[in-house]
N, C-alpha and C positions, 0 to 999 in steps of 0.2 A: 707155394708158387702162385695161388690163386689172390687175387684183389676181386672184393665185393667193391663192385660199382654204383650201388645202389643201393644205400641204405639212410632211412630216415630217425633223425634221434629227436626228443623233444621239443626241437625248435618246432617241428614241424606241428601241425595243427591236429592233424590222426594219430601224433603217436606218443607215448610218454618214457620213451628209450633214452636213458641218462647213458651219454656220448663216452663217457671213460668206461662205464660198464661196456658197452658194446664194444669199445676198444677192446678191453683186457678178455671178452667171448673171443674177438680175431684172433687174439694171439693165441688163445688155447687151445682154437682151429687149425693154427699155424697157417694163419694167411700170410700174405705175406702186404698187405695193404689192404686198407678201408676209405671211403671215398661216403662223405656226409654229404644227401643229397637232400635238404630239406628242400616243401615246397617253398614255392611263390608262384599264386595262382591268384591273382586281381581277376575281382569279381566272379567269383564261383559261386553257384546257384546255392543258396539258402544259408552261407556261411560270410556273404558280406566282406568284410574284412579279415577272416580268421584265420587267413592261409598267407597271411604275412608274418614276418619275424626282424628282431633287430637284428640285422649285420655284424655291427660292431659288436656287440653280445655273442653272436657267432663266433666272429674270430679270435676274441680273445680267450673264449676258451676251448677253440680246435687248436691255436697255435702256442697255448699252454700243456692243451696233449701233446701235439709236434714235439714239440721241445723236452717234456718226459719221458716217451717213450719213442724217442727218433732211433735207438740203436736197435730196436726191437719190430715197429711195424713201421711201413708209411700211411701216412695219416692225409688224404687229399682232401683240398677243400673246393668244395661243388653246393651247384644247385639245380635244384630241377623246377625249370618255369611251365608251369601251365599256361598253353597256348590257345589265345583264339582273336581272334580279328580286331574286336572295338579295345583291346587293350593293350595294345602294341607301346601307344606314347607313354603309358603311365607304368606300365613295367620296365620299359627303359629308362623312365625317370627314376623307379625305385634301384636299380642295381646299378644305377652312375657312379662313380666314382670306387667302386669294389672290383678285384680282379680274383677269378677262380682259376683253382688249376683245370676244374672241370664244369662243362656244363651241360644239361640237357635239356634236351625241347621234348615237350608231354603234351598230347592230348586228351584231354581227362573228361571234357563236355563238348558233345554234337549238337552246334545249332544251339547253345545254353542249357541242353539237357545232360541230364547224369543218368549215365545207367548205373551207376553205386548207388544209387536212389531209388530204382528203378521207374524213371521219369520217360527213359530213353525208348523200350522195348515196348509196343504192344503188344496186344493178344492176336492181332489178325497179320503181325510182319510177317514175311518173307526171309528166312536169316541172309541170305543173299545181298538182297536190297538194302539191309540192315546194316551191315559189314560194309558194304561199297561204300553208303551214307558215310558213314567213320572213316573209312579210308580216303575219301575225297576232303575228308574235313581235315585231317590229318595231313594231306598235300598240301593244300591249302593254307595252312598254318605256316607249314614248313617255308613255304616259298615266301610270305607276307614278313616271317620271321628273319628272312636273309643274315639283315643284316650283325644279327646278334651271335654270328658264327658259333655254334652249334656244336660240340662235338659227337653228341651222342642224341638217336633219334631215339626217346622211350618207348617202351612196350607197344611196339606193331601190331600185336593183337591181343592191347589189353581189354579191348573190346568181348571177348572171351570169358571173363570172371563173371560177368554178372546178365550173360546171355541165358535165356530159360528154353531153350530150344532144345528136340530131344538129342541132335548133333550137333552141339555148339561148337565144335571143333572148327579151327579157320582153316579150310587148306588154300593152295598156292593154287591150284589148279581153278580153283571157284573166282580167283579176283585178278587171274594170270595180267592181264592186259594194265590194271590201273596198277597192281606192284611192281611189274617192268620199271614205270614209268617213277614209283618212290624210289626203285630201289637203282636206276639210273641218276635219277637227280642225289640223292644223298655220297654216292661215288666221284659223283663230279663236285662235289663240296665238300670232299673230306669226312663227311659225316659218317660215324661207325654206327654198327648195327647192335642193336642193345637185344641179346639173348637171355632174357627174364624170367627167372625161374619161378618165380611166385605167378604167373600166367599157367604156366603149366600142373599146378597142384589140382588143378581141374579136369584140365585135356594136356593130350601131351602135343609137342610140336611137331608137327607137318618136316619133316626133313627137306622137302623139295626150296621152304622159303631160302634156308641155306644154301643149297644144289645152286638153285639160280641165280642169286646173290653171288656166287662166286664165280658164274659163266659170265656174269654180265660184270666181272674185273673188279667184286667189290672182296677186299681183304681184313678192313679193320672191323672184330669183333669184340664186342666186350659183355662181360660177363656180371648180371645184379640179381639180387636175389627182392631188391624193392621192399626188404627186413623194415616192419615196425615194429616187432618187437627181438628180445631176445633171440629166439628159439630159430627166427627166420634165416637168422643170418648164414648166408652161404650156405643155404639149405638145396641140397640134390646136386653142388656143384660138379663132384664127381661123376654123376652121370651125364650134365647134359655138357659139360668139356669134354667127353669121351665123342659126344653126338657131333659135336662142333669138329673133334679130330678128326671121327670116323666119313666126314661130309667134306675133307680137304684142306680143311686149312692146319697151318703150323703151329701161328700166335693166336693166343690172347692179347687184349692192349689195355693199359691202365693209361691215365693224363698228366702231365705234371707240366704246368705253366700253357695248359691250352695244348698241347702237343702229344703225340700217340708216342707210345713207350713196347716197344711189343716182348713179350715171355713167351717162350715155348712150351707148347701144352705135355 
C-alpha cells in the first residue's frame, strides 16, 4: 500500500543508488510505488555544479523501468529542487521543457549556508533562533517559488539532522506562530506535507506539527523516506503511517501527472 516519495538514485549527486536496484528492494517491500526524486540544487555551497543531472538520461531510463515493471510497482518521475532566492531564473531555465509527475520544493541552505557542513550552526546559537532562521528561509523560498507549483513541501525540519544541540528536537509549540503561517499558505496552494522519515532517525516527530496541520484544514500527506541508499528505503514506514493514522488522517497521497492520488492507510 505504501509509495516512497522520496527517494534519490544516482543521478543524484549524494547517492550512488542504481534506480532498477531500488526498484526491485520496492517490490520486495511490497510497495506499492516509488517516486525518483533526484536533486537540482543550483549553486550549492562548495559543490558548484554537481547537484545537476541530465534529464533526458533520466528519463530514458525511469520510463525503461515504467515500462518493465508497470504490472508490478508504479515508478513516478520527480524532482526535488533546492530552493533559494538568486536562482529562481536558472532552475527554471534548467527544467523547461520537462514535465514530472511529482515535485518538490527543498530547502537545504540558510542564507548559502549548509548545516550538512556544519557551516550553519554555531557554538553560542540559541536552537530557537536557529530553527525560526530555517523556517523564515524556507517561507520565503516557498513563496518566491510560486510559480513552479509545487507539490510537495520537503523536510520541514530537516533542519533537525545536523542540529548539535542537547534537544535538537523541533516542536510545534517552539515556532507555533511562523508554522501557522507555512502551514496556511501550503493548504491554500495545494501543497502536501512531506512526513520524512530519515528526519526522524535522530529525534522523533512532535505529533502536534500534524494535530495542527490538520485544524488548520490541511489533508494531503505524503510519505519519503529521502533513501540514498539501499537499506533507506521506506525505512520506519510502518510506524510513522500508524502516527499519521493515529493524528486523524485517512490517506496517504502519491502524484501522478502533478495531481494527488490518495490510498487509505
Amino acid at each position: 500500500m505504501f509509495y516512497d516519495m522520496h527517494v534519490h538514485s544516482k543521478f543524484s549527486t549524494d547517492s550512488t543508488l542504481d534506480m532498477e536496484t531500488a526498484v526491485l528492494k520496492a517490490i520486495e517491500l511490497g510497495l506499492s510505488g516509488i517516486a525518483f526524486t533526484d536533486h537540482l540544487d543550483v549553486d550549492f555551497t562548495d559543490y558548484e555544479d554537481e547537484f545537476h543531472y541530465d534529464f533526458n538520461d533520466y528519463f530514458m531510463l525511469l520510463n525503461s523501468l515504467k515500462d518493465k515493471y508497470s504490472k508490478t510497482i508504479d515508478i513516478i518521475s520527480a524532482v526535488e529542487i533546492g530552493l533559494q532566492p538568486h536562482v529562481i531564473e536558472e532552475t527554471s531555465q534548467l527544467i523547461d521543457g520537462f514535465t514530472f509527475d511529482y515535485v518538490i520544493g527543498s530547502t537545504h541552505l540558510i542564507k548559502h549556508r549548509d548545516p550538512y557542513c556544519g557551516k550553519y550552526f554555531r557554538p553560542d546559537d540559541i536552537k530557537i533562533q536557529s530553527y525560526n532562521e530555517y523556517l523564515e528561509e524556507l517561507f520565503n523560498n516557498l513563496k518566491l517559488f510560486d510559480a513552479f507549483n509545487f507539490n510537495t513541501m520537503g523536510h520541514l525540519d530537516y533542519i533537525v539532522r545536523y542540529a548539535n544541540f542537547d534537544d535538537s528536537a523541533f516542536y510545534y509549540n517552539d515556532h507555533s506562530a511562523l508554522l501557522d503561517e507555512i502551514f496556511k499558505y501550503i493548504i491554500s496552494k495545494d501543497i502536501s506535507f512531506e512526513i520524512n522519515t530519515s528526519t526522524y532517525l535522530k529525534q522523533p516527530l512532535d505529533k502536534k506539527l500534524l494535530t495542527r496541520y490538520k485544524e488548520l484544514g490541511g489533508e494531503l500527506i505524503t510519505l519519503g523516506s529521502d533513501a540514498h541508499n539501499l537499506d533507506r528505503i521506506a525505512k520506519n514506514f510502518k510506524l510513522y503511517s500508524q502516527i499519521i493514522k493515529d493524528c486523524g488522517f485517512k490517506y496517504l497521497f502519491s502524484f501522478k501527472d502533478g495531481k494527488p492520488i490518495a490510498h487509505k492507510i
